[in-house]
C-alpha positions as a Markdown table, in Angstrom:
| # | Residue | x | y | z |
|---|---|---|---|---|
| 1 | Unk | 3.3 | -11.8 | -2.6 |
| 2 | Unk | 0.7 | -13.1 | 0.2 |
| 3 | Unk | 4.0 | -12.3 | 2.8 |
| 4 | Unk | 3.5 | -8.9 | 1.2 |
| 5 | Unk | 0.0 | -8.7 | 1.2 |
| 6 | Unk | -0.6 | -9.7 | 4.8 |
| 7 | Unk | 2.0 | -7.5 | 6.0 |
| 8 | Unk | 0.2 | -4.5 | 3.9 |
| 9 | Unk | -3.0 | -5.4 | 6.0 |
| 10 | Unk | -1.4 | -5.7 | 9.2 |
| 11 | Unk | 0.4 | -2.5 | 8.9 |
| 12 | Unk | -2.8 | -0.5 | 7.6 |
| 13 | Unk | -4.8 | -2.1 | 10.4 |
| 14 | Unk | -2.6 | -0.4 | 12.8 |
| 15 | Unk | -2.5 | 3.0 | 11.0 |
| 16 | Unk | -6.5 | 3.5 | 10.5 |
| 17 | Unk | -7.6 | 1.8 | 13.3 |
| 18 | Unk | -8.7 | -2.1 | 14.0 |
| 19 | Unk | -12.6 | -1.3 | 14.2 |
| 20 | Unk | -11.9 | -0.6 | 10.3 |
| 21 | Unk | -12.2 | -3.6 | 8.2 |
| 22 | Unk | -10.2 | -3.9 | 5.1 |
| 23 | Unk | -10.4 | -6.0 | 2.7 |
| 24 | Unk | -7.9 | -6.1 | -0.5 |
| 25 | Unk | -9.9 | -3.9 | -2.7 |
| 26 | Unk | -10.8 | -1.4 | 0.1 |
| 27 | Unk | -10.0 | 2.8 | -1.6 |
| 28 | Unk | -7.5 | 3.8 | 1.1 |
| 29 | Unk | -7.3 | 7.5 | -0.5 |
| 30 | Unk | -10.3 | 8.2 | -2.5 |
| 31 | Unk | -12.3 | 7.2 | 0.8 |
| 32 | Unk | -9.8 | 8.8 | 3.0 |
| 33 | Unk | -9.2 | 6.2 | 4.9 |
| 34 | Unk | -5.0 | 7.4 | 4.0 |
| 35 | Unk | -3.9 | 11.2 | 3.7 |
| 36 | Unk | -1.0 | 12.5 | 1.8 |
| 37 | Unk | 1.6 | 12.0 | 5.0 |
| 38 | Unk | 0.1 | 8.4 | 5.3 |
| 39 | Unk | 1.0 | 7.7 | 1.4 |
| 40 | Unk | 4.8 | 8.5 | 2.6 |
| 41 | Unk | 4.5 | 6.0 | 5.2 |
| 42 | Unk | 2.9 | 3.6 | 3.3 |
| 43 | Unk | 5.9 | 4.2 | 0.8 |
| 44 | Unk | 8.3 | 3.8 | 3.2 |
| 45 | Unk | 6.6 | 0.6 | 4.3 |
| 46 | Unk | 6.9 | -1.3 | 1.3 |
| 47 | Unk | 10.1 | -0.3 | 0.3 |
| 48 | Unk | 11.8 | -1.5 | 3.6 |
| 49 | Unk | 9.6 | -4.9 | 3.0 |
| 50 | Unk | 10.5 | -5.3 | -0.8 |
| 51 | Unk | 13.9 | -3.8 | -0.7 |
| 52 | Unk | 13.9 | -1.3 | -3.8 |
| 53 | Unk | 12.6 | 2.7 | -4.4 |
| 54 | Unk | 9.7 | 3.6 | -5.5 |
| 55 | Unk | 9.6 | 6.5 | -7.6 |
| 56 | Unk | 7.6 | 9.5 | -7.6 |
| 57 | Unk | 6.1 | 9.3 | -10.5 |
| 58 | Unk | 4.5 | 6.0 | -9.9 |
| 59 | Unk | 2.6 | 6.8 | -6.7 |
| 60 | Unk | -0.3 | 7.4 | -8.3 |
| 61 | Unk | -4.3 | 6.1 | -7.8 |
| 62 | Unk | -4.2 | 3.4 | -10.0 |
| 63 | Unk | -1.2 | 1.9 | -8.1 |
| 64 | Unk | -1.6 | 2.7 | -4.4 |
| 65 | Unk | -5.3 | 3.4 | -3.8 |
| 66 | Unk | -5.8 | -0.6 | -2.7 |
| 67 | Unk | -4.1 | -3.6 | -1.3 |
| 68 | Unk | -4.6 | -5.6 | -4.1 |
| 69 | Unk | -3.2 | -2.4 | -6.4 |
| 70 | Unk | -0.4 | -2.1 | -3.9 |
| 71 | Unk | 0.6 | -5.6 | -5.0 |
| 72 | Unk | 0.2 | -5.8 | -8.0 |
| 73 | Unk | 2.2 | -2.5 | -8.7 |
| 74 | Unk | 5.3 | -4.4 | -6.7 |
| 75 | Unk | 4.9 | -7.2 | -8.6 |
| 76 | Unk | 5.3 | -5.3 | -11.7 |
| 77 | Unk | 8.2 | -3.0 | -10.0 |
| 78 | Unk | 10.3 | -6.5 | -8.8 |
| 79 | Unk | 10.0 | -7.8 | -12.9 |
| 80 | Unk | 11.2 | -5.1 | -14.0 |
């Protein structure tokens, strides 16, 4: 999940801006740093890099709000 992680980074990096330095636990939404239409991106993002839909009712806080939540949510979602 590092491939997944890094890529994560890379790709937020570019959205919010370089002077902005993230680190895995950073809040993307509850600090605003990511708005709703961002959050669709995001979603599009990772499902293009892990292959498989996210659904609706998972994009919540608890899985999306961080890199390290991001991850950990796909590593739930590929196990099944």
């Amino acid at each position: 999940m590092s491939d997944l992680k890094n890529a994560l980074h890379r790709d937020l990096v570019s959205r919010i801006g370089a002077e902005k330095m993230l680190d895995d636990d950073t809040e993307l939404f509850s600090s605003g740093l990511i708005d709703s239409l961002g959050v669709m991106d995001l979603i599009s993002f990772i499902e293009g890099k892990v292959g498989c839909g996210i659904m609706p009712a998972d994009i919540t806080l608890e899985n999306f709000d961080s890199i390290a939540r991001i991850v950990q949510f796909v590593e739930r979602l590929i196990a099944g």
